[in-house]
C-alpha positions in Angstrom: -8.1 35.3 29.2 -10.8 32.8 28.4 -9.2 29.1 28.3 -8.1 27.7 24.8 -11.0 25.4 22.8 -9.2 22.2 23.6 -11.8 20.7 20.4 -9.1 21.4 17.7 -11.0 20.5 14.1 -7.0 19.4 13.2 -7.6 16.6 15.9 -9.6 14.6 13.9 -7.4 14.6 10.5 -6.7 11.2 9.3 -3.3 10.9 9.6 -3.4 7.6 7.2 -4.4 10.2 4.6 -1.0 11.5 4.2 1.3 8.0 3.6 2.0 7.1 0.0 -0.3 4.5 -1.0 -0.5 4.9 -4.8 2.3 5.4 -6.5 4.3 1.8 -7.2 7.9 0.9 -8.3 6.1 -0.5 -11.1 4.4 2.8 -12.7 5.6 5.9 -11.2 3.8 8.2 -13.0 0.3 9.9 -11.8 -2.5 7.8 -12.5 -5.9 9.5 -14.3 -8.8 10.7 -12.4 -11.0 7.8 -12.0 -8.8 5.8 -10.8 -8.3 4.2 -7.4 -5.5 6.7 -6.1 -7.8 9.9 -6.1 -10.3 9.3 -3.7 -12.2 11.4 -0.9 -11.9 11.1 2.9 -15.9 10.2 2.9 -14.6 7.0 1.1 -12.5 5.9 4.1 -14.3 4.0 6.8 -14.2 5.1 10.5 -13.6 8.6 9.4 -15.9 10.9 11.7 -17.9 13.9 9.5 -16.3 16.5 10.8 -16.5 18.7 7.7 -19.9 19.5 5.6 -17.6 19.9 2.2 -16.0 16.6 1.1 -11.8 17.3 0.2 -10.1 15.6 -3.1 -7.2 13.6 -1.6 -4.7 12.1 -4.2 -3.1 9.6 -2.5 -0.3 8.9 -5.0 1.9 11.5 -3.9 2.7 12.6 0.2 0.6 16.2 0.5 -3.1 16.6 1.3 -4.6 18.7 -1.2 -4.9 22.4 0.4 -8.3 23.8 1.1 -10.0 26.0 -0.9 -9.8 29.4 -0.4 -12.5 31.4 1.2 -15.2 28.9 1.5 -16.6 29.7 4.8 -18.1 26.2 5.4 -14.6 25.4 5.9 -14.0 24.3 8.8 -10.9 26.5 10.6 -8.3 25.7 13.4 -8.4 27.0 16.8 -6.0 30.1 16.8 -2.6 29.7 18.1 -0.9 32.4 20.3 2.6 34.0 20.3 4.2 33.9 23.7 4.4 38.0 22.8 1.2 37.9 22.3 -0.3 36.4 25.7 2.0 38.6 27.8 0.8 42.0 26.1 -2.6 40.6 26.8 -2.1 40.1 30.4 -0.1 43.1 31.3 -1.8 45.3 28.8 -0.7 47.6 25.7 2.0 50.1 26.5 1.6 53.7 25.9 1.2 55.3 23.1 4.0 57.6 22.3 5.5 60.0 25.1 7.6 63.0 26.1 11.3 62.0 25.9 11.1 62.6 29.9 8.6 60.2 30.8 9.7 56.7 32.0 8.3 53.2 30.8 6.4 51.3 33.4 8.8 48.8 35.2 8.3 45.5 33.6 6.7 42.7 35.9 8.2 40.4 38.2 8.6 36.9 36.8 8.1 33.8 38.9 10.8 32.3 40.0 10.8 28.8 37.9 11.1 31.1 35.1 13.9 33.2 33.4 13.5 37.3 33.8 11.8 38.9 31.1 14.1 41.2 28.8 13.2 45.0 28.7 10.0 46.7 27.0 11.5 47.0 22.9 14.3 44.9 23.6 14.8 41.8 21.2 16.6 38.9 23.3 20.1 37.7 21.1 20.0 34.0 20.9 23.0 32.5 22.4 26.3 31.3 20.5 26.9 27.9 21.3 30.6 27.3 20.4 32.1 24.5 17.9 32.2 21.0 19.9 35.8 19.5 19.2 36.6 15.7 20.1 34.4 13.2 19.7 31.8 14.5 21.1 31.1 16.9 17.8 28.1 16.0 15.3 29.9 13.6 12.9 28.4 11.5 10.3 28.1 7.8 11.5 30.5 5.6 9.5 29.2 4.0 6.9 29.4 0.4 7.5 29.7 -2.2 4.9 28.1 -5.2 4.6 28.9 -8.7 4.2 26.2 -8.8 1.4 27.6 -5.5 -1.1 31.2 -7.3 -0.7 32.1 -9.6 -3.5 32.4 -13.1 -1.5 36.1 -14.2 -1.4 36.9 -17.9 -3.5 38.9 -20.9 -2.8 41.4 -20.4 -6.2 41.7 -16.6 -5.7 39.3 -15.8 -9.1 37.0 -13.6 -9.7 33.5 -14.9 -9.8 31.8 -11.5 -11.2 33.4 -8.1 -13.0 34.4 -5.8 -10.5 34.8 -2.5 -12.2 38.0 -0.4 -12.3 39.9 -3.6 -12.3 41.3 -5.9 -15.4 39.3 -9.1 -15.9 42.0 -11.2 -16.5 44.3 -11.8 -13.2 48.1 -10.4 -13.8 48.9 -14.5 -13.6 46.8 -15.2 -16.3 47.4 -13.1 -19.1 49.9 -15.0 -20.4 47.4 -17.5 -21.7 45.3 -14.5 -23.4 45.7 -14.5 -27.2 44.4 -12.6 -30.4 42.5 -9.5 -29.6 41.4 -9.9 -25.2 44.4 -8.2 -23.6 43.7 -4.9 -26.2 39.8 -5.4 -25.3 41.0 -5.3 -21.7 42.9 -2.6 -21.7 40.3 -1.0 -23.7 37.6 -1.9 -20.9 40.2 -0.7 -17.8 40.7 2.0 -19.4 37.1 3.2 -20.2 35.8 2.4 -16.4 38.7 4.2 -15.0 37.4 7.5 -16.9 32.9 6.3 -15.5 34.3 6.2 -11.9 35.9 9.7 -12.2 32.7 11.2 -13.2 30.0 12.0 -10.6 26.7 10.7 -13.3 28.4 8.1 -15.3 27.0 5.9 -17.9 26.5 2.3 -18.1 29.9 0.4 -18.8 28.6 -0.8 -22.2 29.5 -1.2 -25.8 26.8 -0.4 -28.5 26.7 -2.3 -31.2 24.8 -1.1 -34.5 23.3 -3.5 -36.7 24.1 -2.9 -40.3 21.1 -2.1 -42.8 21.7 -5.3 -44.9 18.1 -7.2 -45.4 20.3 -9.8 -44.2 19.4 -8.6 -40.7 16.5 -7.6 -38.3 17.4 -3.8 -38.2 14.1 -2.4 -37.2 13.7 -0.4 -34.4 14.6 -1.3 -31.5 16.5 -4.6 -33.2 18.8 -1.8 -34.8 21.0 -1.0 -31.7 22.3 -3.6 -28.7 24.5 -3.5 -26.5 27.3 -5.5 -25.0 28.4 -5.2 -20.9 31.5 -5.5 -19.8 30.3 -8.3 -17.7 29.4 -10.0 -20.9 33.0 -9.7 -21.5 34.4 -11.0 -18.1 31.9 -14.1 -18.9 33.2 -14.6 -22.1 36.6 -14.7 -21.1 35.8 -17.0 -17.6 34.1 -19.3 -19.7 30.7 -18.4 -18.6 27.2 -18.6 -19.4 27.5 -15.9 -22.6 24.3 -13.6 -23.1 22.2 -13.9 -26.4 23.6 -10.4 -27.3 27.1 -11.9 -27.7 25.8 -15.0 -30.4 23.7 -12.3 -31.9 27.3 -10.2 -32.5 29.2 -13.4 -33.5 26.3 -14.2 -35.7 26.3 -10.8 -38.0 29.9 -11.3 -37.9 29.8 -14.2 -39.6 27.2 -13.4 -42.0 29.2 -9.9 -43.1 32.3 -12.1 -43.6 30.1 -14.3 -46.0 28.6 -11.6 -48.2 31.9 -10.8 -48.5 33.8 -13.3 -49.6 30.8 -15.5 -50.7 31.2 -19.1 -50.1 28.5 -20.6 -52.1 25.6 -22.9 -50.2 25.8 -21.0 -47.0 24.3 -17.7 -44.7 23.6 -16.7 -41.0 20.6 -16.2 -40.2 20.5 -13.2 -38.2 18.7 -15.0 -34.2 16.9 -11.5 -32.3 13.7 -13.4 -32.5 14.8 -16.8 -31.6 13.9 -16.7 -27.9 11.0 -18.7 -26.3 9.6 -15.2 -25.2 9.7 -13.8 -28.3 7.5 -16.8 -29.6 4.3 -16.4 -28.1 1.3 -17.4 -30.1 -0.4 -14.6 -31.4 2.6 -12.3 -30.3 3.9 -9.5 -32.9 7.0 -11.1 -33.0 6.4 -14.3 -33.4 4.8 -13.2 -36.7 7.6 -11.2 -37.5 9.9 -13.9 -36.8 8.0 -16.2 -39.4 8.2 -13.6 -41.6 11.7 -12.9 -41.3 12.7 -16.5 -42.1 10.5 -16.6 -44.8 12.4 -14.2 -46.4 16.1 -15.0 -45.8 14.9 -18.7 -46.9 13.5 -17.2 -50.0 17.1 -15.0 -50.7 19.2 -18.3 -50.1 17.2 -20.5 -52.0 20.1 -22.1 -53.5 21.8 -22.8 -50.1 21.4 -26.0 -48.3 23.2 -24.3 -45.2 21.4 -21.6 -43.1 22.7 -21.6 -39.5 20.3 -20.7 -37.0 21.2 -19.9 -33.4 18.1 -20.8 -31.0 17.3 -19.9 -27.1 14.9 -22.5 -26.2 13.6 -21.6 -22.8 15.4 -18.2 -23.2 18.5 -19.9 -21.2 20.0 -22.2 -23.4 21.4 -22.3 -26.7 21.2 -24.5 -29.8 22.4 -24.6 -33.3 20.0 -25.7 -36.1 21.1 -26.1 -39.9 18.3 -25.7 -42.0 18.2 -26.8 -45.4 14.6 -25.7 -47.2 15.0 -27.6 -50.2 14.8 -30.9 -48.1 12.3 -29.3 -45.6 15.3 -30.3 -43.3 15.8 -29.1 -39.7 18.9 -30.3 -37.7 19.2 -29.2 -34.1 22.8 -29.5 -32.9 22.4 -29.6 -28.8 25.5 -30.0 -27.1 23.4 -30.9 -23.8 20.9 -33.1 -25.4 22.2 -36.0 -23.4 22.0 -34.4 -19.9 19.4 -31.5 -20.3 16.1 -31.8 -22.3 14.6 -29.0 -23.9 11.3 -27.4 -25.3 11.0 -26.7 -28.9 7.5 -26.4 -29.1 7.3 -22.9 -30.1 10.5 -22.8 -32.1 9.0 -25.7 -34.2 5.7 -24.2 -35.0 7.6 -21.3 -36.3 9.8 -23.0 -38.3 7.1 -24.8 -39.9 5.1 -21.3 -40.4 8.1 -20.3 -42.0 8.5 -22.7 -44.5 5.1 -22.9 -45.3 5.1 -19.3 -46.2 8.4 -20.3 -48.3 6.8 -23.0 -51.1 3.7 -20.4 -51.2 6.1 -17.6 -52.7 8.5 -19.8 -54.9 10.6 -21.9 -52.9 11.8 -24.6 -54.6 12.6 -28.0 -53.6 14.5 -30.8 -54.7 12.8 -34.0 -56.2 11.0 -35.7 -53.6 12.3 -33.1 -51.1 9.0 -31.2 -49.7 7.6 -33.0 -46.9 4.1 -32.6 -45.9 3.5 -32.7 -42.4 0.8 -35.6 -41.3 -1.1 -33.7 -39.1 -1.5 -30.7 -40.3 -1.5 -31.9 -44.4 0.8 -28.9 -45.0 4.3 -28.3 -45.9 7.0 -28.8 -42.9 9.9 -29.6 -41.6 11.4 -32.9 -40.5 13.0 -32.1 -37.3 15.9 -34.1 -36.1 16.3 -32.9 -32.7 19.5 -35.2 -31.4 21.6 -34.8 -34.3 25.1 -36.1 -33.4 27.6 -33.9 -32.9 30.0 -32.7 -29.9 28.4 -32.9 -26.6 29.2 -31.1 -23.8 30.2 -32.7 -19.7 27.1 -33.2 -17.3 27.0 -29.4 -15.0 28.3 -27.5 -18.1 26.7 -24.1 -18.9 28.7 -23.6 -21.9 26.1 -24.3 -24.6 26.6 -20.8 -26.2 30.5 -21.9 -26.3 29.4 -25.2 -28.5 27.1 -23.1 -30.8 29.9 -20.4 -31.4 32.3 -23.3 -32.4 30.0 -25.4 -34.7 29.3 -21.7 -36.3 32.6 -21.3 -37.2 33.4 -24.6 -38.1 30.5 -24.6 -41.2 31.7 -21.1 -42.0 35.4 -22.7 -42.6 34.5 -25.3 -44.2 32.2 -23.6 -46.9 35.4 -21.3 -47.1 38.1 -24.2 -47.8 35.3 -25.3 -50.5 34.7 -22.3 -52.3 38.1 -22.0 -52.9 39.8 -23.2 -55.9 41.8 -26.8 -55.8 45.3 -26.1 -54.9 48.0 -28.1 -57.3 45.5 -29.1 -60.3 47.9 -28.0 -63.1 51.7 -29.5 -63.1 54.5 -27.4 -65.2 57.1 -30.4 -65.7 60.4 -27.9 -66.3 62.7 -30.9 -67.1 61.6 -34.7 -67.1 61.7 -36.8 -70.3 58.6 -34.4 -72.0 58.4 -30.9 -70.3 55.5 -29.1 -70.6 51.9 -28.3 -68.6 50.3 -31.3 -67.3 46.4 -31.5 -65.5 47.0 -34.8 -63.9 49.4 -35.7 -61.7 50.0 -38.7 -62.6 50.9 -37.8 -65.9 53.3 -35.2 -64.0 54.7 -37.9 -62.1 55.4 -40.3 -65.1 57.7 -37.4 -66.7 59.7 -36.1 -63.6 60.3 -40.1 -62.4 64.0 -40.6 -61.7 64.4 -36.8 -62.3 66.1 -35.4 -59.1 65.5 -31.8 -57.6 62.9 -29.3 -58.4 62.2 -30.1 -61.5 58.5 -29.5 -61.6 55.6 -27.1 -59.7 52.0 -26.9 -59.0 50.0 -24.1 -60.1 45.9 -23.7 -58.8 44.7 -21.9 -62.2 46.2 -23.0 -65.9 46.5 -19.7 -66.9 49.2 -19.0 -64.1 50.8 -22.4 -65.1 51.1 -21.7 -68.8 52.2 -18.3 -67.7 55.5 -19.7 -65.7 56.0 -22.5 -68.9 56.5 -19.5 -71.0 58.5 -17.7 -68.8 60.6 -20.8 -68.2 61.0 -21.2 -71.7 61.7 -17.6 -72.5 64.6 -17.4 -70.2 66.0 -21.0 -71.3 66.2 -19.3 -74.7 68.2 -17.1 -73.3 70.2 -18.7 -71.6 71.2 -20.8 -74.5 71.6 -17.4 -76.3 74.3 -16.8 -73.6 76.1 -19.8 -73.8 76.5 -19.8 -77.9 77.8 -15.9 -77.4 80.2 -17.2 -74.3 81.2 -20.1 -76.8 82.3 -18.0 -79.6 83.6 -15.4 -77.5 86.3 -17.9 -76.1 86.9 -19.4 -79.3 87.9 -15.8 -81.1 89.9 -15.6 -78.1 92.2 -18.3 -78.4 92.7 -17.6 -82.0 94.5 -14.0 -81.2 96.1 -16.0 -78.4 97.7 -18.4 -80.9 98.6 -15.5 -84.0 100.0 -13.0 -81.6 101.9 -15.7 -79.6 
């Protein structure tokens, strides 16, 4: 047997060839031809010619590409021999078949380092190795935890972060829980409790759809949002809150107003108003402007629009607009400890109003104000507009903006509403009747003990009860002439039949 070629082709593969090099966390789909993760081996320096064909290598997955099939200038491995093989080399083929009398040849010694050889046509069984008990069996190594995936203990005993599968508010704090959270809790518990029974589960979110009101920015993907459950557990730790949740509060509020429609007031609906979504020459910056333009445009007649801004997409800020003054109020609770950049915010809210006296905004006398630099229609921008401030090292900006939200919205309520006591019914004073003043009210029932008159919010409803009043006095004077005569008749049969 001649000696093997110890020159193996396979010797000088490059090993380098076959590690992942192009695909990326980023992108982790397969790049196009001509780019840099399909390349040859001819491209790769110190690579010895060892082949006359180059080989297309793509390098953005982990297998070489395999050769191509019968091309002889292929370049093949040195053949490698069975054991089997060698030995019927050396000792020769055995016969050919053979009377049932004759006898194999006696199989050849074996030195003695190694084991006998079995019998001519007899396959060697591989040897049962038993089941090792004890510790000394194959187990999987214990999975050990560390310090880093363990949510880090706290001095009070609160939770710092959601943990799922358990209730966000401590059993020792419930108590203090009002409205709505312990429901949404339970809610929560009981939704994570049916994820972590399920081997693929779904993101502990809730989906929020926007309504398809022109109100709102409801084109795809601003039609859907979500809120986490972690959004939650910050809402209720008084944490920093997520846009998502001012964006949900916002739409609330606006809903609520078309409504019950308080007059000189709206929400403007804030997806856009984030520093990132500003960008000059962005999409959405120019969908943004147009956005406002429009809902300026529908409230025309409102000198109210709340606006809920992310300058720097981390904090938040309220600003009231008010087109027909070209009015922009910024209420910052951190104004006084953090300052922030409006720039882009600005130049939007200029854009937008701009675009709003070009398509029949109206302004009040003296109202429009024309920017000095640019000679064009504006807004006046008072950035530190007094109002409730919040303690140096708070992050609870979004908490101030919520408030203030609410606070307008109430108001414009309370003053949409009808005065409450404008018409007096004077049931018995020295004139009764229905009075609109109350100090004409007061002049009758003076020196007049008990309830002797009421208030009434509409004059209708007031006449109404004078009517009724005087409808069952009749009545009751009705009774008391029948009563009268009734006792007078009798006493008169008293006294004849007596």
């Amino acid at each position: 047997m001649a000696p093997l070629d110890g020159n193996d082709a396979d010797d000088d593969d490059d090993i380098d060839a076959y590690i992942n090099t192009g695909a990326c966390s980023q992108d982790m789909y397969m790049p196009p031809m001509d780019e840099q993760a399909f390349r040859t081996h001819g491209d790769q320096l110190g690579r010895p010619p060892t082949v006359t064909k180059q080989r297309l290598v793509f390098t953005g997955l982990s297998q070489d590409t395999p050769p191509e099939a019968g091309n002889p200038a292929q370049v093949k491995p040195a053949t490698v021999f069975s054991p089997n093989t060698l030995r019927k080399t050396i000792i020769g083929e055995p016969p050919k078949s053979t009377p049932a009398t004759s006898e194999a040849p006696p199989a050849p010694e074996a030195p003695p380092s190694a084991p006998p050889a079995p019998p001519v046509g007899q396959v060697k069984k591989a040897r049962k190795r038993g089941a090792k008990k004890g510790a000394s069996s194959s187990q999987p190594a214990p999975k050990r935890i560390r310090a880093d995936d363990m949510v880090p203990p706290t001095p009070d005993g609160l939770p710092r972060c959601h943990e799922a599968g358990k209730p966000i508010l401590p059993p020792d704090m419930e108590h203090l829980a009002s409205g709505p959270m312990l429901p949404l809790q339970h809610s929560i518990n009981y939704l994570e409790s049916v994820l972590l029974k399920e081997k693929d589960p779904n993101y502990p979110v809730f989906s929020v759809k926007v309504p398809s009101d022109q109100n709102f920015v409801n084109e795809d993907p601003a039609d859907i949002f979500f809120i986490a459950f972690e959004d939650v557990f910050n809402l209720f730790h008084s944490k920093r809150l997520d846009y998502n949740l001012v964006r949900l509060y916002a739409i609330n509020l606006q809903m609520k107003i078309n409504r019950e429609r308080p007059r000189h007031i709206a929400v403007a609906d804030p997806y856009y108003m984030r520093d990132s979504q500003l960008q000059d020459g962005s999409r959405t910056r120019t969908k943004a402007v147009r956005y406002l333009q429009n809902f300026m445009l529908m409230y025309k007649e409102s000198n109210t629009i709340l606006l809920p801004v992310f300058p720097e997409d981390k904090y938040c800020t309220l600003i009231i607009l008010d087109p027909k003054w070209s009015l922009a109020q910024y209420f910052d609770s951190s104004s006084t400890t953090t300052k922030k950049d409006y720039k882009r915010i600005r130049g939007v809210l200029d854009e937008a109003i701009l675009g709003y006296s070009k398509n029949g905004g109206t302004f009040d006398k003296n109202g429009q104000y024309i920017r000095p630099d640019t000679k064009k229609p504006g807004f006046k921008h008072v950035i530190d507009f007094p109002c409730i401030k919040q303690p140096a090292g708070s992050i609870k900006e979004a908490f101030y903006v919520l408030h203030h939200l609410k606070g307008f919205v109430e108001d414009a309520e309370m003053m949409s509403l009808p005065p409450k006591m404008t018409y007096y019914v004077v049931f018995e004073g020295r004139v009764p009747g229905v009075y609109e003043e109350w100090e004409e009210c007061k002049k009758q029932v003076h020196k007049f003990s008990g309830n002797c008159y009421k208030g009434y919010p509409t004059r209708h409803e007031a006449v109404a009860k004078w009517r009724a009043h005087q409808a069952n006095k009749s009545k009751m004077k009705t009774f008391l002439v029948l009563s009268l005569l009734l006792t007078i008749v009798a006493a008169v049969l008293y006294f004849i039949l007596v």
